[in-house]
C-alpha positions in Angstrom: 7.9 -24.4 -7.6 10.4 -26.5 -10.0 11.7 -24.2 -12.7 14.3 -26.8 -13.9 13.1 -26.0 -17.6 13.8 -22.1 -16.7 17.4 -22.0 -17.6 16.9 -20.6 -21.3 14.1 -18.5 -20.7 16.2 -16.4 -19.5 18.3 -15.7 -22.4 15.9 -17.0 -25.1 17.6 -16.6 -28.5 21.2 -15.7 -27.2 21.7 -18.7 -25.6 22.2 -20.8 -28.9 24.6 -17.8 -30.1 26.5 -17.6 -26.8 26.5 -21.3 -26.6 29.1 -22.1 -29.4 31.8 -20.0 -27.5 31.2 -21.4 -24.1 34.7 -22.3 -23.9 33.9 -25.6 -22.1 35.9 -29.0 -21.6 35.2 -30.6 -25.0 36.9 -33.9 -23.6 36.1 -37.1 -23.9 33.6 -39.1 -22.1 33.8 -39.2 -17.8 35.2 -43.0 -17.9 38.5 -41.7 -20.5 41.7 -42.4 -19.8 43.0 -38.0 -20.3 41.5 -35.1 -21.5 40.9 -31.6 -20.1 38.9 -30.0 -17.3 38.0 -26.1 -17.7 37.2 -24.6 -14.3 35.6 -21.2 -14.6 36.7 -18.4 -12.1 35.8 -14.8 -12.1 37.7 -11.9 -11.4 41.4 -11.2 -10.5 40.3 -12.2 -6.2 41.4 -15.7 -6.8 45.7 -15.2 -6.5 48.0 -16.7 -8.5 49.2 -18.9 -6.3 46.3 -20.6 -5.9 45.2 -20.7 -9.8 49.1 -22.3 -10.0 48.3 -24.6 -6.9 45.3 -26.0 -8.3 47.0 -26.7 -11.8 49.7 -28.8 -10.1 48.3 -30.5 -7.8 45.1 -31.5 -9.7 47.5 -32.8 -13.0 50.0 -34.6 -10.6 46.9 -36.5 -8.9 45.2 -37.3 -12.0 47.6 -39.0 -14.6 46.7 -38.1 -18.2 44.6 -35.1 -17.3 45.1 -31.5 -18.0 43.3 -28.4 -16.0 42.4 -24.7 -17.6 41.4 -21.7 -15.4 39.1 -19.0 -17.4 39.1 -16.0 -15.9 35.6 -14.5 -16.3 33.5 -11.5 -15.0 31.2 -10.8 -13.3 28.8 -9.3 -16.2 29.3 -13.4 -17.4 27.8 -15.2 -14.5 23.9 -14.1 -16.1 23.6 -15.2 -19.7 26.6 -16.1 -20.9 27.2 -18.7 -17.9 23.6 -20.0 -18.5 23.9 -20.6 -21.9 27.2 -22.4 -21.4 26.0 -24.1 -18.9 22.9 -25.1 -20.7 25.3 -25.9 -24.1 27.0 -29.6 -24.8 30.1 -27.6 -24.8 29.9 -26.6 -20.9 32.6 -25.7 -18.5 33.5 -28.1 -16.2 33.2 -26.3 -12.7 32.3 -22.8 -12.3 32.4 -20.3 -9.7 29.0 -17.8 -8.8 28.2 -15.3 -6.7 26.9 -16.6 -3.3 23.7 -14.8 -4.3 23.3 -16.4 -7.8 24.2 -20.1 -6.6 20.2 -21.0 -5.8 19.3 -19.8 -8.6 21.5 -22.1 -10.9 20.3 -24.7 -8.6 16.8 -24.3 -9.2 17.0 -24.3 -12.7 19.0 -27.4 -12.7 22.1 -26.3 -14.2 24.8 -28.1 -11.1 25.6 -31.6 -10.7 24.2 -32.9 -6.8 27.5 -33.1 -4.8 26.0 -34.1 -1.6 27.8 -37.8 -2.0 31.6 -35.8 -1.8 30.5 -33.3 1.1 32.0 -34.6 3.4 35.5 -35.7 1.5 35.0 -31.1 0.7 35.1 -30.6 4.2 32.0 -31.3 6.0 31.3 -29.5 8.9 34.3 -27.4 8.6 32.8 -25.8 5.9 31.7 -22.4 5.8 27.8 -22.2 7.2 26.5 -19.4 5.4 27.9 -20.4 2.3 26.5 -23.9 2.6 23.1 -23.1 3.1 23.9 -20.8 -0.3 24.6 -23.8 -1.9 22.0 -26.3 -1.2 18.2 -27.1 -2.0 15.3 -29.3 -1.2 18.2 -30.9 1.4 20.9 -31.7 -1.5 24.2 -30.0 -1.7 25.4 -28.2 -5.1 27.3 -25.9 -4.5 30.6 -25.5 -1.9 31.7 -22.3 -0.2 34.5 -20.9 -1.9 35.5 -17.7 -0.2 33.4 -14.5 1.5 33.9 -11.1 2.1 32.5 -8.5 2.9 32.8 -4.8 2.8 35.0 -2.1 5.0 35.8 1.4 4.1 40.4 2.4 3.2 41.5 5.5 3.6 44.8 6.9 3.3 46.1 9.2 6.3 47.7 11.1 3.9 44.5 12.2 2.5 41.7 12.1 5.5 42.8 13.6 8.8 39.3 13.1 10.0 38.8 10.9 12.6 37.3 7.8 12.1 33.5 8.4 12.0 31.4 7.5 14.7 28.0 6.9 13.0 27.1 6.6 9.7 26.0 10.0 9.4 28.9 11.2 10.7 30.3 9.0 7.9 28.5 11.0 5.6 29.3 14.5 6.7 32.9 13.8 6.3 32.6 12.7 2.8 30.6 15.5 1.8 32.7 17.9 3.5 36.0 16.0 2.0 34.2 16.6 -1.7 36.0 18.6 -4.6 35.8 18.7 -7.6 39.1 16.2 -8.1 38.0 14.3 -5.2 35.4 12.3 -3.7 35.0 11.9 -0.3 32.9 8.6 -0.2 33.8 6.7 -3.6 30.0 5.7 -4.9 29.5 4.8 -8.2 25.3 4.5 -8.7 25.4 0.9 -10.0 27.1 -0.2 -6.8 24.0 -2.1 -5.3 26.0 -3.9 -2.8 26.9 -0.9 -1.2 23.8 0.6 -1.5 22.4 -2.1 1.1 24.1 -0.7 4.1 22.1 2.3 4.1 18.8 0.7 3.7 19.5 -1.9 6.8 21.1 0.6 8.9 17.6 2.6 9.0 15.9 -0.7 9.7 14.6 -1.1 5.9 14.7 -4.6 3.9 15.0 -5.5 0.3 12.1 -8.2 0.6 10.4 -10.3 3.2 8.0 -13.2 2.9 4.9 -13.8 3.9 3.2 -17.4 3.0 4.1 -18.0 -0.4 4.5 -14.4 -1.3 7.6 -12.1 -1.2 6.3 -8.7 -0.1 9.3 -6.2 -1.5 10.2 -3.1 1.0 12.6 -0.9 -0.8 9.7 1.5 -0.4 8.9 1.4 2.9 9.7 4.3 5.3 12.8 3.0 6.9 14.3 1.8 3.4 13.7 5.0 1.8 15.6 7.0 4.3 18.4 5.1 4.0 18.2 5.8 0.0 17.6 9.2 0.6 20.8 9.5 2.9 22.9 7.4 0.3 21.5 10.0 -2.6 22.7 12.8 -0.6 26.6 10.6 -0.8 25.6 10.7 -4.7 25.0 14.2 -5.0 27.3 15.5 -2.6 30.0 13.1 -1.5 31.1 11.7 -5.2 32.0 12.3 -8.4 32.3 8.4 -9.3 29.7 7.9 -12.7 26.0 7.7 -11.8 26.3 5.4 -13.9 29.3 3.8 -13.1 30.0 0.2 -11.1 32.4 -0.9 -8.2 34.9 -2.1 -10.8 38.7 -1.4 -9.8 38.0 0.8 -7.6 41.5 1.2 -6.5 42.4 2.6 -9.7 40.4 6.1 -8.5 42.0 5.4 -5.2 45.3 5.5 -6.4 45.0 8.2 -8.2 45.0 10.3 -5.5 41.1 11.0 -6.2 39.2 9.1 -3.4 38.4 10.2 0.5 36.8 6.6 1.8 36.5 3.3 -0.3 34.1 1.0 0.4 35.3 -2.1 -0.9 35.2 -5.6 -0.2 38.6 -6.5 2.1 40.5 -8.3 -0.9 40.8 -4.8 -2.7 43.8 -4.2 -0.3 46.1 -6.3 -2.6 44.6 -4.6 -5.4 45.7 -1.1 -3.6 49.1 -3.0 -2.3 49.7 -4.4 -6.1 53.3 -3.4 -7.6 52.7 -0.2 -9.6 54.9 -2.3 -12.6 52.0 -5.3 -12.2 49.4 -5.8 -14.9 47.4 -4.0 -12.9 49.2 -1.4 -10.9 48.0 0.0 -7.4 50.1 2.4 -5.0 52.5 0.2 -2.6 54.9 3.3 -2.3 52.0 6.4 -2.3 48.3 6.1 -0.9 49.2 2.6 0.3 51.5 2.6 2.0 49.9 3.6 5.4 46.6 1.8 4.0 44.4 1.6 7.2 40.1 0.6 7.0 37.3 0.3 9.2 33.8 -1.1 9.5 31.3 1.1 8.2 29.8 2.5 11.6 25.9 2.2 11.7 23.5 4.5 13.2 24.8 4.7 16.9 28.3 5.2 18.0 30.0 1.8 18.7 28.0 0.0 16.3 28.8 -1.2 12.6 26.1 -1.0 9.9 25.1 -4.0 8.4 26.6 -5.0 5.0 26.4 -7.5 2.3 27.9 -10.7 3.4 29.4 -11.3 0.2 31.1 -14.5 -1.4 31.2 -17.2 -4.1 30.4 -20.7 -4.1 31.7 -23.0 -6.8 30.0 -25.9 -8.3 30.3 -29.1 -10.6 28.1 -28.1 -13.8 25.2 -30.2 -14.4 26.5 -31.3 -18.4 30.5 -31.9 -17.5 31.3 -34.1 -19.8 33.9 -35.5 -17.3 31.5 -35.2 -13.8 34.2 -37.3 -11.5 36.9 -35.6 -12.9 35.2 -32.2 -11.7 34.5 -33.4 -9.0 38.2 -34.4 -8.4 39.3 -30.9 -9.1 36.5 -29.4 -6.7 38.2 -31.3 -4.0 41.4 -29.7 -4.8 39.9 -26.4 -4.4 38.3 -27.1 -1.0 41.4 -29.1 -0.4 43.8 -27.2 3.1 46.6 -26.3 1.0 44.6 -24.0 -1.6 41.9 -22.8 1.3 45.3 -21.7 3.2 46.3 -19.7 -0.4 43.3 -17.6 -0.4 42.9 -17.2 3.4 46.9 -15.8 3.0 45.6 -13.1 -0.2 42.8 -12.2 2.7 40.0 -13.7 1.7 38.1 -15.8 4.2 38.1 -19.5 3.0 35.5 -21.5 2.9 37.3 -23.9 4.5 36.5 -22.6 8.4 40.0 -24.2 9.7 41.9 -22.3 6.9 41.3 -19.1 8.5 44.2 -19.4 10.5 46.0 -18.7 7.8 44.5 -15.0 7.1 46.7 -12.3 7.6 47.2 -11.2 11.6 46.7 -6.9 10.6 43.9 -4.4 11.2 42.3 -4.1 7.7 41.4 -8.4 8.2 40.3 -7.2 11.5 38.0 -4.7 10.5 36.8 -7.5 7.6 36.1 -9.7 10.6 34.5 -6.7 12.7 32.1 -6.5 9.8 30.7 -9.2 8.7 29.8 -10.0 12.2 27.0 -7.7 11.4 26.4 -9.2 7.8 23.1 -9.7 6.4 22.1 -11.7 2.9 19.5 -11.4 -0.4 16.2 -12.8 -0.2 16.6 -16.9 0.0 14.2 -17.5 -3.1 15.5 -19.4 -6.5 14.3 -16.2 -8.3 16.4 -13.8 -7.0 19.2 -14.5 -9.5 16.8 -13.3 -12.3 16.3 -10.2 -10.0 20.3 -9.7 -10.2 20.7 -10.4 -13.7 17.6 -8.3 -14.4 19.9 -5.3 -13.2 16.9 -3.4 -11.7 18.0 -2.6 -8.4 21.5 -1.2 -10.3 19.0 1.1 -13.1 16.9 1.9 -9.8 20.0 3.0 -8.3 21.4 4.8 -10.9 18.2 7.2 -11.1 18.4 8.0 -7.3 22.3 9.0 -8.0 20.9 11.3 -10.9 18.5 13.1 -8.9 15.3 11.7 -9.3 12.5 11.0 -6.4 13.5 8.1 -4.5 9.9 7.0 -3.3 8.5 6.7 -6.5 11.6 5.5 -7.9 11.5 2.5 -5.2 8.3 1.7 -5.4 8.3 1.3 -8.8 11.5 -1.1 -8.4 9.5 -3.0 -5.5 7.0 -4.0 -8.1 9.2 -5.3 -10.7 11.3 -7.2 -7.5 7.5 -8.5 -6.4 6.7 -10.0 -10.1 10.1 -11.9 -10.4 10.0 -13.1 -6.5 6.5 -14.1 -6.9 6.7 -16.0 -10.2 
């Protein structure tokens, strides 16, 4: 199915508005002698070393050129990166979600890098994240960085040991509940985290059959994993039903969380100077910081989780397409892999991983996503993430309502976007 036309249909009327505040390139043609190349990046995980690294050494390499980060969020990478993307004003190279990256593929929205995949890193690349980023055998879009979850805790607040199984997991967080604390930090639009629970009972979020995506929040497996995660909502937490995993260590600092399962880049975020822009604890709750995998359902075993990530990509309407391309090879380039591997992210560039920090909380990272799973491989499923269903699905389980009916309602509306 080619959906290359598909790109607006998603937004319909916004993209126009959006469009005209893309905050794209707006240089001159690919051949100038100068001009400026934006490069899109979302969220605080990207240090500033790195942001500083690829300004430098991109502008000292290319005579006449000038490079601007944007920092955007998450909430961005749906319609407002489509309509940029789609606009004559478009960014210049962009950073998705490893989940999202087929998606903007499909609807023809990133330049074909296949010719510069090898000079990116070729087979030291990251695997997972390359097979994120290409389609129909063409490479779009280059591993950035992954991640994936593991669960902090302070020893000054849990004494517990470290939980055995996941339902011992779930017994300490309920029993470590007040009303000024929660024991597991679960905010209801938190889908990511939500997944563990469903693949640790043996349930899916969607497999395929022919042509034909057959959805399975509903089945029996998948719903008692929802039902175990709605007894964290009810009785673990006090994050927002309908709250998201935004700065979570802001909770965690506070004094206010038991367990935090957050992605393993969150520890700087925790370890952050409590005078920086955005504080966390260095000299409270973090300064015995210690994690662990999320434990599955037998003892010595780790649930699955969301093998999480970005990929970054040339967009499809750069005005200056070699000159992105120029500064995607600074990004996959050994010195900036080495940056984010050293802020404990693990690069995308597989030989950079010597550079991630030698402690227990990357250990754990690297205990868990041994047991990582990923989204359903179809172009669609971007428009099931920026649909937000599984998050309003979520959100109803956290506020009590009945979890079969509320996922088979959700597998139907997953079914008629898969199966478009």
């Amino acid at each position: 199915m080619n959906k290359k036309l598909g790109a607006l249909a998603l937004v319909g009327a916004s993209a126009v508005a959006l469009a005209g505040c893309a905050g794209g390139s707006g240089a001159a043609p690919s051949d100038a002698a100068g001009g400026e190349i934006t490069v899109w990046l979302v969220g605080t995980d990207t240090p500033d070393t790195a942001r500083d690294y690829l300004k430098k050494t991109f502008e000292s390499e290319n005579e006449g050129w000038t490079l601007k980060v944007e920092e955007k969020t998450w909430a961005d990478t749906n319609e407002t990166y489509v309509a940029a993307l789609s606009s004559n004003d478009s960014p210049d190279v962009v950073e998705v979600g490893n989940t999202q990256a087929l998606g903007f593929i499909d609807q023809g929205l990133f330049a074909d890098i296949t010719d510069i995949k090898e000079d990116l890193g070729g087979d030291d690349l990251l695997p997972g994240l390359v097979d994120a980023g290409t389609y129909d055998d063409a490479f779009y879009a280059a591993p950035y960085y992954a991640g994936g979850r593991i669960v902090f805790y302070s020893p000054q607040l849990v004494t517990a040991p470290v939980p055995a199984t996941l339902d011992d997991y779930v017994a300490q967080g309920i029993a470590m509940e007040t009303p000024t604390m929660s024991g597991i930090y679960a905010p209801g639009k938190d889908w990511y985290n939500a997944l563990p629970y469903v693949w640790a009972h043996g349930g899916e979020i969607a497999v395929q059959d022919g042509d034909e995506w057959d959805a399975q929040f509903s089945s029996d497996d998948s719903v008692a994993g929802l039902e175990q995660l709605q007894e964290v909502y009810l009785n673990a937490t006090n994050a927002p039903a309908d709250g998201d995993e935004a700065n979570p260590q802001v909770p965690f600092c506070a004094g206010e969380v038991g367990y935090l399962s957050a992605p393993g880049w969150v520890k700087w975020s925790i370890l952050a100077e409590a005078d920086a822009e955005n504080p966390g604890c260095p000299d409270t709750y973090g300064t015995d910081l210690a994690a662990f995998p999320l434990p599955g359902m037998t003892a010595g075993e780790t649930a699955p989780i969301f093998a999480g990530g970005s990929n970054i990509a040339v967009a499809q309407k750069s005005a200056n397409p070699e000159m992105a391309k120029a500064a995607l090879k600074v990004l996959l380039s050994e010195g900036y892999q080495q940056l984010l591997a050293e802020g404990g992210l693990t690069p995308g560039l597989i030989s950079a991983a010597s550079s991630l920090p030698d402690d227990a909380i990357t250990q754990a990272q690297a205990t868990a996503l041994a047991n990582s799973k990923f989204t359903p491989m179809s172009p669609n499923w971007t428009e099931v993430e920026s649909a937000l269903i599984i998050p309003d699905a979520l959100v109803k389980i956290a506020q009590g309502g009945d979890v079969k009916a509320i996922a088979t309602d959700l597998d139907s509306q997953i079914e008629a976007i898969l199966n478009k």
